[in-house]
N, C-alpha and C positions, 0 to 999 in steps of 0.2 A: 322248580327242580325237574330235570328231565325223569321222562316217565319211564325209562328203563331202569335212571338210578334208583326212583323209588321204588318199582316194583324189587332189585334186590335188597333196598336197604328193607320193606316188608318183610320177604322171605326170610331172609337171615334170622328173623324173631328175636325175643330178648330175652335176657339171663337176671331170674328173681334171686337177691338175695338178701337175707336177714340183715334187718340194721344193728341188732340184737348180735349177730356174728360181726360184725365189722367194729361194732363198738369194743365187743369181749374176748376177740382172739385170742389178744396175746395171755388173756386168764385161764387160756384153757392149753395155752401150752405152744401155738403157731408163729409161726415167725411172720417176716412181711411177705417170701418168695413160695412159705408154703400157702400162704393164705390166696395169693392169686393161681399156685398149682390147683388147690381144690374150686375155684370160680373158673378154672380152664375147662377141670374135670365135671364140673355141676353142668357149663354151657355144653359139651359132646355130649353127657348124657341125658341132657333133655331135647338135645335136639334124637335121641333117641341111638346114641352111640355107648352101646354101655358097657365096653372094655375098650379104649379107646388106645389106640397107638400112640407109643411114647414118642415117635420122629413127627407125629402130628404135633404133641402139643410141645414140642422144643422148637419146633418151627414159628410155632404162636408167640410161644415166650422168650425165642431167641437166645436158648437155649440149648445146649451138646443132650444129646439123648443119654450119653451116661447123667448128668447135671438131673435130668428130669427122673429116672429111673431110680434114682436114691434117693429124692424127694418123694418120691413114691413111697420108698420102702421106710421114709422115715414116718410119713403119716400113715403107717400101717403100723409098726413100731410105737406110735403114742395113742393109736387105738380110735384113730377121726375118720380110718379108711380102710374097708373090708375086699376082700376079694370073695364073691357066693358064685358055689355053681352048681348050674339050674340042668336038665334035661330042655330040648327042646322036642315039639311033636312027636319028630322024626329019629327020637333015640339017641341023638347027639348029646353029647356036653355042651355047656356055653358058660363062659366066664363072662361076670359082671361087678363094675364095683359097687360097692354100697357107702354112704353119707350117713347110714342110720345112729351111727357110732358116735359121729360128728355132733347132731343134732342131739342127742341123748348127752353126751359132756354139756355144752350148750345149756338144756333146760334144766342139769343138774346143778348148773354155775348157777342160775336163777334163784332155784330154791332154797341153795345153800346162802345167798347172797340176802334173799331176803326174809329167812329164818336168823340169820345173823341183824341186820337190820331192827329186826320185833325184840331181838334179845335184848341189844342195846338200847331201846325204848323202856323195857322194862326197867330195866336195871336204874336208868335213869328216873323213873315215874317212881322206883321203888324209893332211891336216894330221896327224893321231893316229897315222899310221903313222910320218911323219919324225919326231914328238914320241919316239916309242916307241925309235928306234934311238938318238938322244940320249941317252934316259937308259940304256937298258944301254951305250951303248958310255961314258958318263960325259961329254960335250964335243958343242960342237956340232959340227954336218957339214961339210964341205969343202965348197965348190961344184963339185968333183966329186963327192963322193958323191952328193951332190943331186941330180947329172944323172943319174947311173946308177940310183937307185933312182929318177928318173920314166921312164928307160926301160924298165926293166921293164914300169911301169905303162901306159906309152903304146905301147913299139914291141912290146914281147915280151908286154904282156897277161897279164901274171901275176895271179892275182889277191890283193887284199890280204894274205887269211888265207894263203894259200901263203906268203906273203914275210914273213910275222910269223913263221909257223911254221920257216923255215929262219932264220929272225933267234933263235930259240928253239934250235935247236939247238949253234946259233953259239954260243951264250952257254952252254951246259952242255957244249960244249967248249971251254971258256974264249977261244975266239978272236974278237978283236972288230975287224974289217976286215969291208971290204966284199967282198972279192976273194971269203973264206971261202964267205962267204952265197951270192954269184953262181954259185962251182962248185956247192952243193949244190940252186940253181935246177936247173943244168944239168944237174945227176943226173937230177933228178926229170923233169927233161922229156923227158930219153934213156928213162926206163924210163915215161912217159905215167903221171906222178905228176900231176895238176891239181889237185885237192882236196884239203881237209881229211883227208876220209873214208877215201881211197887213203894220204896219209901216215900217220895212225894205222895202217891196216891191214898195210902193212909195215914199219913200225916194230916193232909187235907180233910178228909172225911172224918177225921177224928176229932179233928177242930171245929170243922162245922157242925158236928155234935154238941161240941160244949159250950157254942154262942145261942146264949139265950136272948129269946125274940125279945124286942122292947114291949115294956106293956103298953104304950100310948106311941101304937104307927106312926102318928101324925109328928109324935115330937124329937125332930132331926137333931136335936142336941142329944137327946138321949142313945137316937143309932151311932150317932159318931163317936159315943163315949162308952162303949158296947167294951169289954176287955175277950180278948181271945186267949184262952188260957196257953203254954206249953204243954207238948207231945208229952205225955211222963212214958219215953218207953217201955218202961222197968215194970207198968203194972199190966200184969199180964190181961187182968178182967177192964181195961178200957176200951174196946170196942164192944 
């Protein structure tokens, strides 16, 4: 490449812009002629031009400067483009635009986008949970069960896996009521059980309490045939 065109195509420098806007424009309101008005208006103002003339960039865009001038005032209009103005040193005014409006719709698309995302996970984990107490208990639920096991979820804030996990228990002690499941919430929240993590971990330690040593180390039929009893979570004095 001749060394002249390289040295302009350097100078010229280059224009960053969000994949994150390109992918979500049109959700924030843009069309396709404003989206490259604002990558017109991004590249003059970083190259440090920051009220840029409008016969510039209809010359860019091949564009009538009325054509650009109303794209203007339409992305001003949907609130992606600001006009501030600054003093300079010397006491002047100076107009500039601002993008901050642009970027701010932008990361509000996000949050909104993936707060909506978490909802629908719920909803669905919540549906799989009623599904889930159906089939162990064999029948569908009462419309009081239904209410009890959304309070948990709503007033008492249990979280899902806790209540699977005491739905779990329920069921390798053969008991399949609601009532069951609700005391061994209760346990759990008396002794600040919240997690998964916390009921494995005393679950564990509780059993390994109640495996008694073999009398005769030596005799392997005896360790193998060692019974580990069930968690009773119900009794409060078992640890």
């Amino acid at each position: 490449m001749d060394n002249h065109i390289l040295q302009s195509w350097l100078k010229a420098g280059n224009t960053s812009i969000s994949n994150l806007l390109l992918k979500h424009y049109h959700k924030i309101g843009l069309t396709n002629n404003e989206l490259i008005l604002v990558i017109q208006l991004k590249s003059l103002m970083d190259e440090g031009v920051l009220f840029p003339d409008t016969q510039e960039i209809a010359m860019r865009m091949n564009e009538s400067t009325d054509s650009v001038f109303h794209g203007i005032h339409q992305l001003i209009q949907k609130k992606v483009l600001a006009i501030e103005t600054d003093k300079t040193a010397d006491g002047k005014t100076q107009d500039a635009y601002s993008l901050t409006q642009l970027w701010d719709k932008l990361a509000w698309l996000l949050i909104k986008t993936e707060t909506e995302t978490v909802k629908v996970k719920e909803v669905q984990n919540e549906k799989e949970l009623f599904q889930q107490f159906e089939s162990e208990f064999g029948r569908p639920l009462s419309p009081i069960e239904i209410e009890t096991i959304g309070m948990w979820l709503d007033e008492d804030h249990y979280p899902i896996d806790l209540i699977e996990l005491a739905l779990r228990e329920a069921v390798l002690s053969q008991v399949y009521n609601l009532k069951y499941v609700d005391r061994i919430l209760l346990n759990w929240e008396r002794k600040n059980i919240r997690t998964k993590d916390q009921v494995v971990k005393e679950s564990t330690k509780h059993r390994q309490n109640q495996v008694k040593p073999s009398q005769n180390p030596t005799n392997e039929s005896a360790k193998n045939t060692t019974k580990v009893p069930l968690h009773n979570w119900l009794n409060n004095d078992s640890f």
